[in-house]
Structures are given as C-alpha cells and as structure tokens.
C-alpha positions, 0 to 999 in steps of 0.5 A: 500500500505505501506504493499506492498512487491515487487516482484523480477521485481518490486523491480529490476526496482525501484532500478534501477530508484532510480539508475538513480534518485541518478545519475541524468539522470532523474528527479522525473518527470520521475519515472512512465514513466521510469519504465514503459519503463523498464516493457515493456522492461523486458515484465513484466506486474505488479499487478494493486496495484502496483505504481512506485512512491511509490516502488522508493520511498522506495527504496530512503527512505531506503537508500539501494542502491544495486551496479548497477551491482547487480542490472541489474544482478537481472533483466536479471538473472529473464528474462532468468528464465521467457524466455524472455532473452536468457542466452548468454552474448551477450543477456544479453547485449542487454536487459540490455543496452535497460533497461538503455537507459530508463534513459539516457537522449535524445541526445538533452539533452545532447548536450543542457548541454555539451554546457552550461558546455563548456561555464565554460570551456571546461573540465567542458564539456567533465567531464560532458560527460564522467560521463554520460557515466559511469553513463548510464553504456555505459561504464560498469566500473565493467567490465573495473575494470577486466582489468590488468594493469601495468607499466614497466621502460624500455629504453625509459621510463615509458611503461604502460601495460594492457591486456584486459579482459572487452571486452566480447567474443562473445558467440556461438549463435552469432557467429553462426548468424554472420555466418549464415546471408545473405543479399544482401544489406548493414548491418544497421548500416554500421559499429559500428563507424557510426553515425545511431548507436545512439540509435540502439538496436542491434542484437547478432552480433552488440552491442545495442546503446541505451546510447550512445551519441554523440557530434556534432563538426565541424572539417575542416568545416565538420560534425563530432561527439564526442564520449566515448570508450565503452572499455576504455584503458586510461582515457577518451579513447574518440572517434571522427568520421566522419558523413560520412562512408567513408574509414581513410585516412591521408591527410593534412585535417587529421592534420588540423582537429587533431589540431582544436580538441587540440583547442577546447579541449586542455587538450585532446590528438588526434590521428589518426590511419594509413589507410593502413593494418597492420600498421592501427587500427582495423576500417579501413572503417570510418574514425574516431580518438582517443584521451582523458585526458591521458598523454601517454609515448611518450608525456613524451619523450624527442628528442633526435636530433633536425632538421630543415626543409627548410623554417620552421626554426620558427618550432620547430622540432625534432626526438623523443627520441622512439623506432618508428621513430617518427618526433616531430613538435612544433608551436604557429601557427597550420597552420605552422605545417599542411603546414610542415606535409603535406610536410613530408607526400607527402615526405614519401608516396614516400620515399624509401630506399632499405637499409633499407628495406623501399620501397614506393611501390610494384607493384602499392601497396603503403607501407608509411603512418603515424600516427599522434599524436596531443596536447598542450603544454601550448599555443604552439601545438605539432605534431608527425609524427610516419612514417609508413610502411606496407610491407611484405616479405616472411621472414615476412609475416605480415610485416617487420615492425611489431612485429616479429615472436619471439614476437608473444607468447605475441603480435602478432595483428596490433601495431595502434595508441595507442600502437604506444603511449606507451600503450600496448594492450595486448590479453586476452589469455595471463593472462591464459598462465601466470597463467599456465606458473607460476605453471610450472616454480615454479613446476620445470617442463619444458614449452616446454612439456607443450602444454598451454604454449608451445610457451612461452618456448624460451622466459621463458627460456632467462627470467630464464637465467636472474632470476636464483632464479626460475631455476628448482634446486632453486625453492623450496625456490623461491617467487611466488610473486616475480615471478608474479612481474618477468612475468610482467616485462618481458612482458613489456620488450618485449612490448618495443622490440614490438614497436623496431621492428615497427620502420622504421628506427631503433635506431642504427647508421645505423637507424639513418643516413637513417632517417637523408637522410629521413629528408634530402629529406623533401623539 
C-alpha cells in the first residue's frame, strides 16, 4: 500500500477530508465514513486496495494542502468528464455543496457548541458560527473575494460601495426548468428563507442546503432561527427568520423582537426590511431580518435636530443627520422605545401630506411603512425609524420615492434595508459598462454612439464637465488610473443622490418643516 498512487477521485476526496480534518468539522473518527459519503456522492466506486485512512493520511503527512477551491474544482471538473455532473454552474453547485455537507457537522452539533461558546460570551458564539460557515464553504469566500468594493466621502459621510459579482447567474438549463415546471401544489421548500431548507439538496432552480445551519432563538416568545448570508455584503451579513412562512410585516412585535436580538447579541446590528413593494427587500413572503458585526454609515451619523415626543421626554430622540428621513430613538429601557415606535408607526401608516407628495393611501392601497434599524450603544439601545413610502405616479412609475429615472444607468432595483444603511448594492452589469465606458472616454470617442454604454452618456458627460483632464482634446496625456479612481467616485456620488431621492421628506427647508408637522402629529 505505501506504493499506492491515487487516482484523480481518490486523491480529490482525501484532500478534501484532510480539508475538513485541518478545519475541524470532523474528527479522525470520521475519515472512512466521510469519504465514503463523498464516493457515493461523486458515484465513484474505488479499487478494493484502496483505504481512506491511509490516502488522508498522506495527504496530512505531506503537508500539501491544495486551496479548497482547487480542490472541489478537481472533483466536479472529473464528474462532468465521467457524466455524472452536468457542466452548468448551477450543477456544479449542487454536487459540490452535497460533497461538503459530508463534513459539516449535524445541526445538533452545532447548536450543542454555539451554546457552550455563548456561555464565554456571546461573540465567542456567533465567531464560532460564522467560521463554520466559511469553513463548510456555505459561504464560498473565493467567490465573495470577486466582489468590488469601495468607499466614497460624500455629504453625509463615509458611503461604502460594492457591486456584486459572487452571486452566480443562473445558467440556461435552469432557467429553462424554472420555466418549464408545473405543479399544482406548493414548491418544497416554500421559499429559500424557510426553515425545511436545512439540509435540502436542491434542484437547478433552488440552491442545495446541505451546510447550512441554523440557530434556534426565541424572539417575542416565538420560534425563530439564526442564520449566515450565503452572499455576504458586510461582515457577518447574518440572517434571522421566522419558523413560520408567513408574509414581513412591521408591527410593534417587529421592534420588540429587533431589540431582544441587540440583547442577546449586542455587538450585532438588526434590521428589518419594509413589507410593502418597492420600498421592501427582495423576500417579501417570510418574514425574516438582517443584521451582523458591521458598523454601517448611518450608525456613524450624527442628528442633526433633536425632538421630543409627548410623554417620552426620558427618550432620547432625534432626526438623523441622512439623506432618508430617518427618526433616531435612544433608551436604557427597550420597552420605552417599542411603546414610542409603535406610536410613530400607527402615526405614519396614516400620515399624509399632499405637499409633499406623501399620501397614506390610494384607493384602499396603503403607501407608509418603515424600516427599522436596531443596536447598542454601550448599555443604552438605539432605534431608527427610516419612514417609508411606496407610491407611484405616472411621472414615476416605480415610485416617487425611489431612485429616479436619471439614476437608473447605475441603480435602478428596490433601495431595502441595507442600502437604506449606507451600503450600496450595486448590479453586476455595471463593472462591464465601466470597463467599456473607460476605453471610450480615454479613446476620445463619444458614449452616446456607443450602444454598451449608451445610457451612461448624460451622466459621463456632467462627470467630464467636472474632470476636464479626460475631455476628448486632453486625453492623450490623461491617467487611466486616475480615471478608474474618477468612475468610482462618481458612482458613489450618485449612490448618495440614490438614497436623496428615497427620502420622504427631503433635506431642504421645505423637507424639513413637513417632517417637523410629521413629528408634530406623533401623539
């Protein structure tokens, strides 16, 4: 046996063992049984000489440890080759998701150890947690290491910046079996949020669930779950859901549970997205937040007025010094900030004020909702009421208040919970457009007659009135660095404008004496 060459599989699945045995999601007494797992999920059947203790062992003497990456990309490029994976990302995913739950720990385990570390503290938990989603490749941060990310100074601070690349593109094959399946019953799982995901192995149109794990809590005295974002945005980008599938909802059990979460984790920020169209997130049909250990622009923004409340002059309270119309809330005492949210909320579900565009109600439709943000301030607990509205017009026909028509060449998708918070989301598409936009501007050539960046034309325009250096007659001696450094600057100028147009009530003189009747009518 010590002469023993593995073959392409055998040598994949005992790299990816000694992976799992280094990381410390299974013990040595797992190796066989994981990497029989593996070889049943890759339907490769060894020679008889073959000994999975041995081969990982060998992997572990060596020292040689591939990135896990490469080692995954050896196993599904080897199962395409012998059919037993279909080529497509989507596949792909499937079986290399189904090879890593044979080495993530069962949820019993896992909730056993964030229990034992939450005794330490509850930091102690949750970066147990979040490792374990790295480790198990739950969270593929190879792919989240592709995301571009930066930070703009503007007006209200310090914007961070990112366009998304690590969220695949569903493939051909998946959209076609998305648009071909019937059924006359309800899809299992019901929904990507719903609790029956754990352990699912997926199909081509529902991501496979075999790492994920989640946490169950007690919010409001009800059944709840902690997990990790799959696609981070910021750090520790954490996901908490309800058991139920039930439609988000804003409500004064939606403070109380956001601040009972900052109680049992108060190094995390928790939010929630609206429940109304336009102004909510993309999963309106379970009720779920978002938080995680990231301190977020609006968080570092001061108030730029305080205001009182009657019969709360022991909360602190104020208007946040942002682009949206956001009421800050601050109390050593949580009930007093749900008691007080939840007569802002009553107050704004039926607020209007024609002039200003903000209307309660159309024809029966309700437009005000809010998105509220939740954290700690040492001891004391902080509250943010981000007012919301969804109408539309026929001038601004996916919402007046929305990011308008002159904006949508960079963002022109629902502004939800996190963007509200200073960080913008911004499509893939854009990093190929800025690509080609920078060759026709340092080519001379105009953006309006090239089709790819068309639409960009206006706005590179103004971004040359303001940056001569890369008009067409002094090109030739301009820094294409430079020029990289100008796009993104200017595209988190835009982002601040984004969230500008989201506002309720705008930051001018007008803006803010309407806000003030708002505040005025809060009883």
């Amino acid at each position: 046996m010590d002469d023993y060459q593995a073959g392409a599989v055998e040598r994949g699945v005992a790299q990816l063992v000694a992976y799992a045995l280094d990381r410390g999601l299974i013990g040595q007494d797992d190796v066989t049984y994981a990497a029989n797992l593996m070889l049943d999920a890759l339907s490769y059947e060894p020679e008889g000489s073959y000994v999975p203790r041995e081969a990982v062992g060998k992997v572990v003497t060596s020292g040689e440890l591939p990135p896990l990456e490469e080692i995954l990309a050896g196993l599904l490029d080897d199962a395409v080759a012998r059919g037993v994976c279909d080529p497509g990302i989507a596949s792909r995913d499937l079986l290399d998701t189904r090879l890593m739950g044979c080495v993530t720990p069962r949820p019993s385990e896992v909730t056993r150890a964030f229990r034992e570390r939450y005794e330490e503290s509850p930091k102690s938990a949750t970066d147990y947690f979040y490792q374990l989603a790295l480790d198990s490749d739950y969270i593929r941060s190879y792919r989240i290491a592709r995301d571009r990310k930066w930070v703009t100074s503007t007006r209200y601070g310090d914007l961070d910046i990112t366009i998304n690349l690590s969220k695949p593109e569903k493939d051909p094959k998946a959209i076609a079996a998305a648009l071909t399946k019937k059924s006359d019953h309800e899809p299992y799982p019901r929904c990507q949020l719903c609790p029956e995901n754990l352990g699912y192995a997926g199909r081509l149109d529902h991501p496979a669930r075999e790492t994920i794990r989640l946490i169950p809590l007690t919010l409001a005295g009800e059944p709840w779950y902690l997990q990790y974002s799959p696609y981070v945005y910021y750090n520790e980008h954490c996901i908490v859901l309800s058991e139920k599938h039930v439609p988000m909802q804003i409500s004064r059990t939606t403070f109380q549970r956001l601040l009972e979460f900052v109680t049992m984790f108060p190094h995390y920020t928790v939010g929630s997205n609206a429940d109304l169209p336009i102004v909510g997130g993309s999963i309106l049909t379970h009720e779920h937040y978002q938080g995680g250990c990231y301190e977020f622009a609006m968080a570092r923004a001061g108030v730029r007025e305080e205001v009182s409340f009657p019969g709360f002059e022991d909360v602190r309270a104020g208007v946040v010094d942002w682009p949206m119309s956001v009421i800050r809330l601050d109390s050593d005492d949580p009930e007093r900030l749900v008691e007080l949210a939840d007569k802002v909320l009553v107050a704004w579900r039926g607020y209007s004020d024609a002039s200003v565009g903000v209307l309660a109600e159309t024809d029966g439709t309700p437009h005000n909702t809010i998105t509220p943000i939740a954290r700690r301030r040492g001891d004391a607990f902080e509250l943010d009421l981000v007012l919301r509205n969804n109408r539309t017009t026929d001038e601004y026909p996916l919402g007046i208040f929305h990011p308008h028509q002159e904006l949508h060449h960079i963002k022109k998708e629902n502004i939800g919970l996190i963007e509200v918070m200073g960080l913008a989301v911004l499509p893939a598409r854009l990093l190929g457009e800025m690509d080609r936009l920078k060759q026709v501007i340092l080519a001379g050539e105009d953006p309006a007659a090239v089709p790819e960046v068309a639409s960009h034309a206006p706005w590179a325009s103004e971004v040359l009135g303001r940056h001569p250096e890369f008009a067409p007659e002094n090109v030739a001696s301009a820094d294409p660095a430079a020029l990289d450094a100008v796009i993104e600057e200017e595209i988190g100028q835009v982002f601040a404008q984004v969230l500008e147009h989201c506002a309720v009530f705008a930051d001018d003189e007008e803006g803010r004496a309407a806000l003030a009747r708002f505040v005025a009518s809060v009883r």
